[in-house]
TIZA-730336 format. One record per residue (C-alpha): residue number from 1; residue in one letter; z, x, y negated. Coordinates in pm, 1 decimal. Each point is the difference from the previous one (the first is absolute). Example, Ala and Ser with C-alpha at 12.3 -4.5 7.8 and 13.67 -1.06 7.14 Angstrom:
(1,"A",(780.0,1230.0,450.0));
(2,"S",(-66.0,137.0,-344.0));
END
This chain:
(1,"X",(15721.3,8526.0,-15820.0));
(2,"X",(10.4,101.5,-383.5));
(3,"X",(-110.3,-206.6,-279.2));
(4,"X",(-414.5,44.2,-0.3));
(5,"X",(-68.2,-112.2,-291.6));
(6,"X",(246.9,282.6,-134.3));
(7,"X",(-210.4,262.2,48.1));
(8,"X",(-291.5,-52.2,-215.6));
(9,"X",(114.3,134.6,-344.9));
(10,"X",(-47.2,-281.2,-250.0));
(11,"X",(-212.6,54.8,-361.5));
(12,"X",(153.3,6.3,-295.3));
(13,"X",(-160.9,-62.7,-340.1));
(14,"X",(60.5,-111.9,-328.7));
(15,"X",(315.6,162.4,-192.8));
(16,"X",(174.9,264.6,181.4));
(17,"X",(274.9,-186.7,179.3));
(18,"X",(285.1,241.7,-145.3));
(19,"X",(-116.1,-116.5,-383.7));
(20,"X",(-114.2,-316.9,59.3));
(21,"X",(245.5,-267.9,-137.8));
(22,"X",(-159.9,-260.3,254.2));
(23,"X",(-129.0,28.7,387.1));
(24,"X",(-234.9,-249.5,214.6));
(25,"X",(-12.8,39.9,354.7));
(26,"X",(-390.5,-109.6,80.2));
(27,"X",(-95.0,-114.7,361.2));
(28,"X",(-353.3,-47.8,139.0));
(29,"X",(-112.8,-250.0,257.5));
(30,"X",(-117.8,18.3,352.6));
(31,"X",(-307.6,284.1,58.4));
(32,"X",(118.7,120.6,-347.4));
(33,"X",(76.4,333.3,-149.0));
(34,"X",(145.8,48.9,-322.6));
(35,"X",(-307.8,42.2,-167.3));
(36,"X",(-56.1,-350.9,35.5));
(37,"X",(314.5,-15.4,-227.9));
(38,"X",(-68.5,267.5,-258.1));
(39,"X",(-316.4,-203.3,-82.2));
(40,"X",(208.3,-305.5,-81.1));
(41,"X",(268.5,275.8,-244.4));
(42,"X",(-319.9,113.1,-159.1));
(43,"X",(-62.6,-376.5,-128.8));
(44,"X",(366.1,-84.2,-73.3));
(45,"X",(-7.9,301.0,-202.5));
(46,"X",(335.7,65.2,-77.1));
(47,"X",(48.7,394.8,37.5));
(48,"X",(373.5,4.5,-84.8));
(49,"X",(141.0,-97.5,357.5));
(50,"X",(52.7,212.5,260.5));
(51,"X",(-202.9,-139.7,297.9));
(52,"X",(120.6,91.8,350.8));
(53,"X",(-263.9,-101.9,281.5));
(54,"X",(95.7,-3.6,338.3));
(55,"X",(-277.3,19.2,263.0));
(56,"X",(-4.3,-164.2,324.2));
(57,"X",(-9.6,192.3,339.9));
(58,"X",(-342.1,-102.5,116.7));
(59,"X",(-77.3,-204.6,-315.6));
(60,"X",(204.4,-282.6,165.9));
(61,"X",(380.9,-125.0,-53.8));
(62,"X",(-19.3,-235.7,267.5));
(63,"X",(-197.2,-106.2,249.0));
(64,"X",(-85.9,-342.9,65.6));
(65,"X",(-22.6,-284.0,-315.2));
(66,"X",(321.5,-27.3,-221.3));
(67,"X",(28.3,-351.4,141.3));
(68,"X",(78.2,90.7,390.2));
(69,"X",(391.0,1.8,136.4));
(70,"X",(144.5,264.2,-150.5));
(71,"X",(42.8,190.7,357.6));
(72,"X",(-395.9,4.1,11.4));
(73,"X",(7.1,247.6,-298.6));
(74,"X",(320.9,211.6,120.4));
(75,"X",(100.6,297.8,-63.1));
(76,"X",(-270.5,71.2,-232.9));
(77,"X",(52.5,-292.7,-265.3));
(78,"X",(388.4,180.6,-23.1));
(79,"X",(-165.1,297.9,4.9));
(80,"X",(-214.3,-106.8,-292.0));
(81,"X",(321.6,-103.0,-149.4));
(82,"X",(209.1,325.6,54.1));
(83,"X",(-303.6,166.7,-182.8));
(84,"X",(46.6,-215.5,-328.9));
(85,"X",(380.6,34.4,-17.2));
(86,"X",(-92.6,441.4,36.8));
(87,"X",(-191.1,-38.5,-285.5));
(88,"X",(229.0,-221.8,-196.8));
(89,"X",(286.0,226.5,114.4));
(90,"X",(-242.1,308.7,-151.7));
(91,"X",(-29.5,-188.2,-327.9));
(92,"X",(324.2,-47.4,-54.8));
(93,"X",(116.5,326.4,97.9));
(94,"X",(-249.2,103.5,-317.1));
(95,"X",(248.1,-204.6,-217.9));
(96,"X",(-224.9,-304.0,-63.1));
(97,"X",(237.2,-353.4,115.7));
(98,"X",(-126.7,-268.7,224.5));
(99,"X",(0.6,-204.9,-331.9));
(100,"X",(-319.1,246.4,-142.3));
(101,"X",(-180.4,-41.0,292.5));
(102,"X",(-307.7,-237.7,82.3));
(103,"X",(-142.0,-73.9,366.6));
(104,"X",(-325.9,-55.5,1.9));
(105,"X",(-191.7,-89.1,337.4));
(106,"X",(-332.0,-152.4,105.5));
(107,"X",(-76.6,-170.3,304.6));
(108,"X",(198.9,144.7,298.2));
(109,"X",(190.4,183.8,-290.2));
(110,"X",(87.0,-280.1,-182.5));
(111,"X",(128.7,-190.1,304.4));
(112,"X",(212.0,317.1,48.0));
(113,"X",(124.3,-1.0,-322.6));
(114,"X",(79.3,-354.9,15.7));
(115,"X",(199.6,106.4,335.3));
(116,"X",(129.7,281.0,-189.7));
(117,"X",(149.5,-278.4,-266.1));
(118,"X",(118.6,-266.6,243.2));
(119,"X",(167.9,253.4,232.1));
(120,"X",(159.5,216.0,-246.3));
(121,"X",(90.4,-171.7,-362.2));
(122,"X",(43.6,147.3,-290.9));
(123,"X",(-70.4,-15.1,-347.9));
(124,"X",(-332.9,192.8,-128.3));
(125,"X",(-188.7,52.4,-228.5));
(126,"X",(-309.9,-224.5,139.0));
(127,"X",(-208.0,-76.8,280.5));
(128,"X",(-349.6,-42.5,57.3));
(129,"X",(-101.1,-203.3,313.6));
(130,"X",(-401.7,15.8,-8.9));
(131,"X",(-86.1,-205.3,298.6));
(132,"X",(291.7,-8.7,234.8));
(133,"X",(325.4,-151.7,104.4));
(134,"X",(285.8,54.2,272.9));
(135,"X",(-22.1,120.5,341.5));
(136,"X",(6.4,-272.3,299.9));
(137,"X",(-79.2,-320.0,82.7));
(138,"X",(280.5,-199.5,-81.6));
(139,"X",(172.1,-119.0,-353.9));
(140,"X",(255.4,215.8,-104.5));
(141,"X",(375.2,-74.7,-201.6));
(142,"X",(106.9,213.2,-286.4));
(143,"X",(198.5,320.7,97.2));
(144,"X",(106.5,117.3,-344.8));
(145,"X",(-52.4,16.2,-380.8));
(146,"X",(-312.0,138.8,-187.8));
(147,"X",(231.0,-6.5,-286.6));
(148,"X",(-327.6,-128.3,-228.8));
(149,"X",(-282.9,253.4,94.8));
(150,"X",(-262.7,-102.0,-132.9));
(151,"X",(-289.1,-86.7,261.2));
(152,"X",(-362.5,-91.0,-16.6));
(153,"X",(-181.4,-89.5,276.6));
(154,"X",(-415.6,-51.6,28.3));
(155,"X",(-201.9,-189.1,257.2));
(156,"X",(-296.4,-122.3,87.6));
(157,"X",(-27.4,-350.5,154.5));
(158,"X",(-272.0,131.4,184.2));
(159,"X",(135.1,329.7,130.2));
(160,"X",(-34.7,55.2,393.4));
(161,"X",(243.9,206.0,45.6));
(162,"X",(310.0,-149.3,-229.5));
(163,"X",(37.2,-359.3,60.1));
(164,"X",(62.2,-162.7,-324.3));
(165,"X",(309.5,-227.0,127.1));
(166,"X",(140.9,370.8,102.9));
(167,"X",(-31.0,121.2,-371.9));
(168,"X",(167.6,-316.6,-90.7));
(169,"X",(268.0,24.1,269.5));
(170,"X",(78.2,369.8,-134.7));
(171,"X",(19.0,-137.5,-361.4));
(172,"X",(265.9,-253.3,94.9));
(173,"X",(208.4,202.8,192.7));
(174,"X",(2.6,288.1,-311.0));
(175,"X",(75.0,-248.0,-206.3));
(176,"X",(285.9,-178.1,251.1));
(177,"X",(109.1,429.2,-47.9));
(178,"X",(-2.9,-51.4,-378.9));
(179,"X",(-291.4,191.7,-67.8));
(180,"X",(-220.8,-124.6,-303.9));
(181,"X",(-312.5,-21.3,150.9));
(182,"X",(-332.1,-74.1,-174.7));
(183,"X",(-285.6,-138.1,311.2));
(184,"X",(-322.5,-63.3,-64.3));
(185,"X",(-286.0,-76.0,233.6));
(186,"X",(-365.5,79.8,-82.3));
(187,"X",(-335.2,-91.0,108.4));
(188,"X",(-128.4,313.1,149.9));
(189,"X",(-193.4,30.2,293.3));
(190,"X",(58.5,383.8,102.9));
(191,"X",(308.8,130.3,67.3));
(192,"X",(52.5,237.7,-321.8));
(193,"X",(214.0,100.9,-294.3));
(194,"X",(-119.4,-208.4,-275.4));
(195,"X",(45.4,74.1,-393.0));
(196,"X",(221.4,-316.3,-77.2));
(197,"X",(197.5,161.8,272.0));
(198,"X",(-15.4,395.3,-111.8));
(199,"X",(109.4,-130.3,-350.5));
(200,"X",(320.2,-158.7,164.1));
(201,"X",(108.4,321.7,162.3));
(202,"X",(-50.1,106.5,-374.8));
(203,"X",(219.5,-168.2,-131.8));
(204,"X",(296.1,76.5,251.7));
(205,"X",(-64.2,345.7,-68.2));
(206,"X",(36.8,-23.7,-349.7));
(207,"X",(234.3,-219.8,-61.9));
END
């Protein structure tokens, strides 16, 4: 079977990616498009990246909650997985390093890209985990060096989907991967991008 989520051609925005000095790779959540995501560039407001936004086959990456054995979500979560390391491969082939480039993800995204970082280290330029962590339902033991990436990751204590102790879980292990990682856990009640948080992804773009 070839990779769905493959097929869908992703969005790209911002700077052209063969100018731009400095790429994100932005994945949406579960039942997402990227639109979802374009709405949260238009508030960071930082036109100078190149923005690469893959889309899910089906508006899905996985199936079942990012907490299940990891068999319950196979092959698509590797699927999901093959897709980001395309479009990472297709950034770099446009001359822009792994160290320029900032993964951003919320909800099922951002536990992908916090899959993407445990499963595959390396240093970049920053990550954005907006209410997500690792896949499975057991700890996990550092499998590399982030080499100092700088991470944030934002909560709620509330959030229904993203158990908080997972969030925290993710932020140790980063860190256990020498990441620097910034968490911080808010009070919201809906499961949402907030502005403390859109101004953090800000930052790691511009800095």
């Amino acid at each position: 079977m070839s990779n769905p989520h493959l097929e869908p051609a992703p969005v790209f925005t911002g700077a052209p990616l063969a100018r731009a000095r400095r790429a994100a790779l932005v994945v949406h959540g579960r039942g997402q498009t990227p639109d979802y995501m374009l709405a949260i560039l238009d508030r960071v407001a930082v036109p100078e990246v190149a923005y690469v936004l893959p889309r899910a086959a089906g508006q899905t990456w996985y199936p079942a909650g990012f907490m299940q054995p990891l068999a319950v979500n196979q092959p698509w979560a590797d699927y999901a997985l093959e897709a980001m390391a395309a479009h990472l491969a297709r950034i770099a082939e446009a001359g822009i390093a792994a160290e320029e480039v900032v993964l951003i993800g919320f909800s099922q995204g951002a536990c992908l890209v916090s899959e993407l970082l445990v499963r595959s280290p390396r240093r970049y330029a920053g990550a954005a985990l907006l209410t997500g962590g690792y896949l499975g339902p057991d700890e996990r033991a550092p499998s590399g060096s982030l080499a100092g990436t700088p991470v944030f990751a934002g909560t709620s204590r509330y959030d229904e989907w993203v158990p908080l102790e997972r969030a925290e879980a993710t932020a140790r292990l980063l860190e256990r991967m020498d990441a620097a990682v910034t968490l911080r856990v808010y009070e919201d009640r809906e499961h949402l991008v907030n502005d403390d948080e859109v101004g953090e992804v800000r930052k790691l773009l511009t800095a």
